[in-house]
C-alpha positions as CSV (number, residue, x, y, z in Angstrom):
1,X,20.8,148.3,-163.1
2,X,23.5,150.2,-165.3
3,X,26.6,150.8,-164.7
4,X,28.3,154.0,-166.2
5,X,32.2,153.5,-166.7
6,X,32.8,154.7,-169.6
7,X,34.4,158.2,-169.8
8,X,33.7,158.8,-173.4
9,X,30.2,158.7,-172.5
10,X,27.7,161.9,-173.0
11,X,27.9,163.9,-169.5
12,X,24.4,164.6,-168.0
13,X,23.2,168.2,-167.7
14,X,23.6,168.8,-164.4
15,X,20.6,170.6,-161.9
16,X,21.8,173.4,-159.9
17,X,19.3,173.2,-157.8
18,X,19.9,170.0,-157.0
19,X,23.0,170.7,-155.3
20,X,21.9,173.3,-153.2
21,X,19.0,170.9,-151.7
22,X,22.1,169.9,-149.2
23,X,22.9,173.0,-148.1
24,X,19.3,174.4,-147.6
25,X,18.8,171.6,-145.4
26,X,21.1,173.1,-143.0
27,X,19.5,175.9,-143.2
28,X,16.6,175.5,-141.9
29,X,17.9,173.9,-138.8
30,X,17.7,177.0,-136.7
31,X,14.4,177.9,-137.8
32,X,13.2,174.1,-136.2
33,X,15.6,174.7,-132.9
34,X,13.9,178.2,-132.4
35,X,10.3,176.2,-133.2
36,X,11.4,173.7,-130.4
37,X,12.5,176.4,-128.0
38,X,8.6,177.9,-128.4
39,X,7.1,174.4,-128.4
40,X,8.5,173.8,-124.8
41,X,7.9,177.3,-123.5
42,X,4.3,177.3,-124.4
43,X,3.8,173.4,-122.6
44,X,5.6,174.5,-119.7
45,X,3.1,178.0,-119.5
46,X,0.6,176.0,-120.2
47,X,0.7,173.6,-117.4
48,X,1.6,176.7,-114.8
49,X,-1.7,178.3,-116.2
50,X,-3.1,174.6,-115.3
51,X,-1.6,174.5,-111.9
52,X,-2.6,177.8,-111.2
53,X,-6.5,176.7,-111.8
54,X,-6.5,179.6,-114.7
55,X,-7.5,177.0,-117.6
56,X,-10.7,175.9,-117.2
57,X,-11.3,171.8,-117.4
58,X,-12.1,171.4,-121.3
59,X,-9.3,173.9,-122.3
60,X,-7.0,172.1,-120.2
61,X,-8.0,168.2,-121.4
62,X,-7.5,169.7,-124.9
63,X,-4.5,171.5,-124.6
64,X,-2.8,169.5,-122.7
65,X,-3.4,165.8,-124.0
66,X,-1.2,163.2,-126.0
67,X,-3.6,164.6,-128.9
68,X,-2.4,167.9,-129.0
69,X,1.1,166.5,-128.3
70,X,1.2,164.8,-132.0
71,X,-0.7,167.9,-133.3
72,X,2.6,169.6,-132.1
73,X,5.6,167.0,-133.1
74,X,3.7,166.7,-136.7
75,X,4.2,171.0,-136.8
76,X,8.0,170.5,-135.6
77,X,8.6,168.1,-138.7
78,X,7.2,170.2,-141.0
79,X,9.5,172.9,-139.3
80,X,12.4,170.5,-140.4
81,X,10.4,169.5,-144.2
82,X,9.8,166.4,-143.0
83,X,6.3,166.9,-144.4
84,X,5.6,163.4,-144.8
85,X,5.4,162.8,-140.8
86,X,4.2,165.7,-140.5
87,X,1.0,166.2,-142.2
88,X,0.7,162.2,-140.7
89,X,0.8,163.1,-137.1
90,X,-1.4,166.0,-137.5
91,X,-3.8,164.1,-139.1
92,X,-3.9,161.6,-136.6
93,X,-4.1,163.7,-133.4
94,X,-6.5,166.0,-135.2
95,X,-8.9,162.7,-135.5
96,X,-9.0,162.0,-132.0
97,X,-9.1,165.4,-130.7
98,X,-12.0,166.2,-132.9
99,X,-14.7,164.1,-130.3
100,X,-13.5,166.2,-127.4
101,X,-14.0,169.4,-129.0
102,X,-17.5,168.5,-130.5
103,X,-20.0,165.5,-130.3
104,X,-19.6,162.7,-132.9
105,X,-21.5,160.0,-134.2
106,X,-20.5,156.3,-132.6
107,X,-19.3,155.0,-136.1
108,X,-16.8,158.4,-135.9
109,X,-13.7,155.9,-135.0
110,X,-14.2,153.5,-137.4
111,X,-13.2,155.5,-140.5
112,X,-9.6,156.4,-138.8
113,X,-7.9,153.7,-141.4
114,X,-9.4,154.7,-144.4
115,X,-8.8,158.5,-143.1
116,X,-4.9,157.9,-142.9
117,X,-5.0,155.7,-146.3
118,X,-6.2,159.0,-148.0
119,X,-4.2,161.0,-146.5
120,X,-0.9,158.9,-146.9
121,X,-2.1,158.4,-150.3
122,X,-2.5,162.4,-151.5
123,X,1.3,162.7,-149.6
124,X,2.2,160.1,-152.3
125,X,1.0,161.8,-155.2
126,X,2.2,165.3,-154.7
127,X,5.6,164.0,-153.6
128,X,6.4,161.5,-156.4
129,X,8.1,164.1,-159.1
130,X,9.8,165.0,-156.2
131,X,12.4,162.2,-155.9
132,X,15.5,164.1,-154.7
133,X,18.1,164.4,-157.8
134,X,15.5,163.6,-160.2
135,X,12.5,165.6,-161.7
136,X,9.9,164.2,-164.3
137,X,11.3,164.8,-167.9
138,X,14.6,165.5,-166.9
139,X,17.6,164.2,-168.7
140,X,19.3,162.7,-165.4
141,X,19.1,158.3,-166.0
142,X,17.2,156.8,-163.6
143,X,19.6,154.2,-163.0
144,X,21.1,157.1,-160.7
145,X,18.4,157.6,-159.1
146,X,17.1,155.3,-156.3
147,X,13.0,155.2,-155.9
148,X,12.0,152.0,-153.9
149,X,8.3,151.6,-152.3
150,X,7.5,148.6,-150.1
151,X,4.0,148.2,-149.1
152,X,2.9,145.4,-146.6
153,X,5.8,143.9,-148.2
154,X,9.6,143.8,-149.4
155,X,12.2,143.8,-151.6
156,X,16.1,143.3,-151.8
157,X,18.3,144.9,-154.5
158,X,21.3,146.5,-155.6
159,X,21.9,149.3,-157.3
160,X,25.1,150.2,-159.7
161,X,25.8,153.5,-160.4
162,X,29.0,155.5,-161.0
163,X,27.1,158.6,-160.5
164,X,24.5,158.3,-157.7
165,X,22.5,161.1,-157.1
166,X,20.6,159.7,-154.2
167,X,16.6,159.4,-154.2
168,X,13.8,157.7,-152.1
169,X,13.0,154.9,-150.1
170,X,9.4,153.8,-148.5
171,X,8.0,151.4,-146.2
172,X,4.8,151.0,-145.2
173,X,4.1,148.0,-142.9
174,X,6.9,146.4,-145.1
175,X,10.6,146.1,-145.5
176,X,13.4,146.5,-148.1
177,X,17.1,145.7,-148.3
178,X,19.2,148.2,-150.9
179,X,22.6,147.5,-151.6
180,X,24.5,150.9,-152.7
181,X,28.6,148.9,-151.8
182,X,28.6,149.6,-156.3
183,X,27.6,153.3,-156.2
184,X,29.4,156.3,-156.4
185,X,27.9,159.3,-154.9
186,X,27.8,162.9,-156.6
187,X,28.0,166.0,-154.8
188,X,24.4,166.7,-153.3
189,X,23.4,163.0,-152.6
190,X,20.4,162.9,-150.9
191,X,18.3,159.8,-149.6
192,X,14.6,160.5,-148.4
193,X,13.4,157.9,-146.4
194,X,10.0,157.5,-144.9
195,X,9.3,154.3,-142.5
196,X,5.7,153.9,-141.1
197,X,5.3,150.7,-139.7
198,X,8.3,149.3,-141.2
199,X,12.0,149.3,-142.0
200,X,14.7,149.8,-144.6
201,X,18.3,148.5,-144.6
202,X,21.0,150.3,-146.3
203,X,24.0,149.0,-147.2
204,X,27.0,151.2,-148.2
205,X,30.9,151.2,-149.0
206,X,32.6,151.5,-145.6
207,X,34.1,155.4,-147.3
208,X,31.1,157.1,-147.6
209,X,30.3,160.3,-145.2
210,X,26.9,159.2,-144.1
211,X,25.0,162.2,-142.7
212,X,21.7,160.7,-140.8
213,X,18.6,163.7,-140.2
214,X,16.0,161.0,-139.6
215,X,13.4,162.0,-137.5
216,X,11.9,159.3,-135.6
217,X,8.7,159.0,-133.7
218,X,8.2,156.1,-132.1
219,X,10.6,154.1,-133.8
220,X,14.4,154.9,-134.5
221,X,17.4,154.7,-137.5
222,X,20.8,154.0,-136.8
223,X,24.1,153.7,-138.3
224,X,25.6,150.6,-137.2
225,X,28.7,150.7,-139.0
226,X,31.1,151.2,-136.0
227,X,33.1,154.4,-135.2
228,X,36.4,152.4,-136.0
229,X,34.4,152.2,-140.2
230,X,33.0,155.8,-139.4
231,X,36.5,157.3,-138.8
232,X,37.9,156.4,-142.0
233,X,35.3,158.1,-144.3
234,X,36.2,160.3,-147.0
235,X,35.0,163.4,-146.7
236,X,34.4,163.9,-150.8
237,X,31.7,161.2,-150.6
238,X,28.9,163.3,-148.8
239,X,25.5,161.3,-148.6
240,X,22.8,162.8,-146.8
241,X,19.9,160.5,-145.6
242,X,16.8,162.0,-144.3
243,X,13.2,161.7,-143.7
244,X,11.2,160.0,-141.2
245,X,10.6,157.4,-139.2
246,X,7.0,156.3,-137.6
247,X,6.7,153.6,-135.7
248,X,9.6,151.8,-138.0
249,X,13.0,152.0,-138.1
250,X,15.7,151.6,-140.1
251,X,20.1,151.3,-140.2
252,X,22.9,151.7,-142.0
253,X,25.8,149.1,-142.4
254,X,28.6,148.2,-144.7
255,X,28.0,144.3,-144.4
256,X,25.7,142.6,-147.3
């Protein structure tokens, strides 16, 4: 990887859109809180309509059913543009709800792998130019710019960057270690990570303001530096990491 320490050197044209891609994703917090808030009134009218024998039988076993339920966390991430998840769990609970709604032929189950393959696979390319901090054909060096896929597999690395502009991680049933202890972050910084069936470990300078919006599903992401680490951050070093994780997991630490 490159390192950029010298100050005579050219200054990359910055994106201003870039740096607004922190601040619109506080944005759009309330919007997924007030999505929540309808989420839980219409399960708990739901199940007073059930209790009150006003649902018929095959509403109710749609409606309510752990089906339905992923139907309705996959909406709430795409609420929070966590499309990735999103469209993921949709798919998936729309697969097995589809045989209660309709009759099926016996194979029907047997094409629920290739079915999320395609579908993880068009996610993939209609998100790859957009790597946060980084568009095709821009000027920006992609030694900044973090993009690291692990599929049924892994990879450790570090990266070395005075100007780190953040970027994206994936695991699918594999695993990756990325040292970042030689980066610097720029204003904006954003890390999307998506972890289905796998994990990621980050590993980053004890001073960096570490801002974790993962949503996880079955699975979890941590920052396991220790609140005595987290209390000495400096708040000009702003890294956002967010995404999802499915059934995988992933932390943060300052230890190699």
């Amino acid at each position: 990887m490159k390192l950029i320490n010298d100050p005579n050197e050219p200054h990359v044209p910055e994106d201003p859109s870039f740096y607004d891609r922190g601040r619109r994703l506080h944005r759009h917090r309330p919007e997924s809180r007030m999505f929540l808030g309808i989420i839980f009134l219409a399960i708990g009218a739901l199940l007073i309509l059930k209790n009150l024998d006003i649902l018929s039988y095959d509403t109710s076993r749609i409606l309510i059913s752990w089906q339905m339920l992923l139907i309705v966390i996959g909406a709430y991430n795409l609420s929070r543009k966590a499309s990735s998840a999103g469209f993921i769990l949709i798919a998936i609970g729309t697969f097995f709800l589809i045989p209660k709604i309709m009759d099926v032929p016996y194979d029907f189950f047997q094409n629920f792998w290739p079915i999320i393959l395609m579908i993880v696979g068009i996610i993939f390319i209609f998100q790859w130019r957009r790597t946060p901090g980084y568009s095709f054909g821009s000027s920006v060096d992609k030694n900044d710019v973090l993009d690291e896929t692990a599929i049924f597999g892994g990879r450790n690395f570090s990266l070395v960057s005075d100007q780190f502009r953040g970027g994206k991680i994936t695991c699918i049933f594999g695993g990756s270690k990325i040292n970042l202890l030689y980066c610097k972050p720029v204003e904006g910084c954003v890390i999307d990570i998506a972890t289905i069936f796998g994990g990621t470990k980050i590993v980053v300078p004890e001073d960096w303001n570490v801002k974790t919006e993962v949503v996880s599903i079955f699975g979890g992401f941590e920052d396991k530096r220790g609140n005595s680490v987290i209390s000495r951050v400096n708040q000009s070093k702003v890294v956002i990491i967010k995404g999802s994780a499915i059934f995988g997991g992933g932390e943060i630490t300052s230890m190699p």
